[in-house]
N, C-alpha and C positions, 0 to 999 in steps of 0.2 A: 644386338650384337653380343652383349654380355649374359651370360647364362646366369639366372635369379639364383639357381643354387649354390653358386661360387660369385657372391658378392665383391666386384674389383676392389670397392672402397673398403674393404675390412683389410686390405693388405698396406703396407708403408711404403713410398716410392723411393725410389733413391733420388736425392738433392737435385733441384735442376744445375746449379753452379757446376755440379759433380760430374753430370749428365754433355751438359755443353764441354767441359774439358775432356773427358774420355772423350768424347765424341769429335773432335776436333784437335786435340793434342795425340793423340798414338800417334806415334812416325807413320804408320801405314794412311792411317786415316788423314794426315799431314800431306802426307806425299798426295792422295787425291785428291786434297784442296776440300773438303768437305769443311758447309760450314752449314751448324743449325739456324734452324729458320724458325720453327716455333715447337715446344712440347704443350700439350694439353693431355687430359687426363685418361685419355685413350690411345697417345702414340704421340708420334714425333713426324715433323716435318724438317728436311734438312736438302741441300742442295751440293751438285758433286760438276767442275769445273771441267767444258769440252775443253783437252789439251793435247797434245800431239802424245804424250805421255801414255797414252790408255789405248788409243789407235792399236788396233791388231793388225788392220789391211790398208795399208799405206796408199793401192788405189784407189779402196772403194772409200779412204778413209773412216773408217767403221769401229765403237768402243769394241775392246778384248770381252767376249761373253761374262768371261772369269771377272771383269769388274762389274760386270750388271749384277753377277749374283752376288758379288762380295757385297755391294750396298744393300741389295735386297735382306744379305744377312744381316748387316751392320741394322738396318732397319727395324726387324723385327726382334736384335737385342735390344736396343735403347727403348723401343716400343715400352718392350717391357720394363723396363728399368726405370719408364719415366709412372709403371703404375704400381712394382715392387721390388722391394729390394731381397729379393730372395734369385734372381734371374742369376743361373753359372755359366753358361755354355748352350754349342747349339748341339740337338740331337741329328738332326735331320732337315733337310732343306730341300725342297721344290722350287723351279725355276721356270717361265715360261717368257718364251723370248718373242715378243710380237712384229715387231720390226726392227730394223737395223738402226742404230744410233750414229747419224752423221753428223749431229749437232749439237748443240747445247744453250746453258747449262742444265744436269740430269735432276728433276725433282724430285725428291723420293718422298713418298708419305707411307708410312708404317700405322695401324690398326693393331693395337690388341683385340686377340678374340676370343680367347680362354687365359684363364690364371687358373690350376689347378692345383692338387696338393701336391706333385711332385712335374709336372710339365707345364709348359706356357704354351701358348701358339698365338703365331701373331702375323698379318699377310701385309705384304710391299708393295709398292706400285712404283713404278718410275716412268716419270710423264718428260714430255717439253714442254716449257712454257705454254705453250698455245694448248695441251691438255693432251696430246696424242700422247698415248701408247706405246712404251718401248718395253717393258717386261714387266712381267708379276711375279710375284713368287709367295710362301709361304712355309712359314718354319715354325718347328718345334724345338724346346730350351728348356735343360735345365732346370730344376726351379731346387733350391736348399725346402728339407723340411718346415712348415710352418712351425712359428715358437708355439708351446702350449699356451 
């Protein structure tokens, strides 16, 4: 998954302690109940609470799209952040919505898949417990210049 000519581990992560707080303290990220579940040296596992809160379609009780993609993005920031600490912003964001989210809790597992000299990319999944399918995505970020 890691491209030999951009070596992940030549780069610095950002602190996990640092990592679980953003990730779990932003009021946004508050408000959807997210909470980390494990980082490892390739991305971040974190889980996002079914609540009436995030409901778009009150019949079909259904997540709002806008929150599948926000974790998807949430995702593959921390992804990155959990493998350099150069990660600013997202460029760009692709979203693919496989089935409707009638339940929960949302599990997301983020993959870095490049660290380059000025972009990251890194792709999302968000599963149910039981392993289905509710969206993927993958985005581009950011990245500050490498120090000399």
């Amino acid at each position: 998954m890691n491209d030999k000519r951009n070596p992940i581990v030549a780069e610095t992560p950002v602190p996990e302690d640092f990592i679980k707080g953003a990730l779990e303290g932003s009021p946004f990220q508050a408000w959807l109940g997210i909470k980390l579940q494990s980082i490892d040296p390739n991305g971040v596992t974190f889980t996002c609470p079914f609540k009436d809160d995030i409901i778009s379609n009150p019949v079909a009780k259904t997540v709002h799209g806008g929150v599948l993609a926000s974790v998807i993005d949430l995702g593959g920031l921390f992804a990155l952040m959990a493998v350099t600490d150069r990660v600013t912003s997202t460029i760009d964001l692709k979203v693919d919505y496989h089935r409707p989210a009638t339940q929960g809790p949302l599990i997301c597992t983020a993959r870095v898949i490049d660290v380059g000299g000025r972009i990251g990319t890194a792709s999302t999944e968000v599963r149910l417990e039981d392993g289905t399918l509710l969206a993927s995505g993958r985005g581009l970020y950011n990245l500050r210049r490498p120090k000399a």
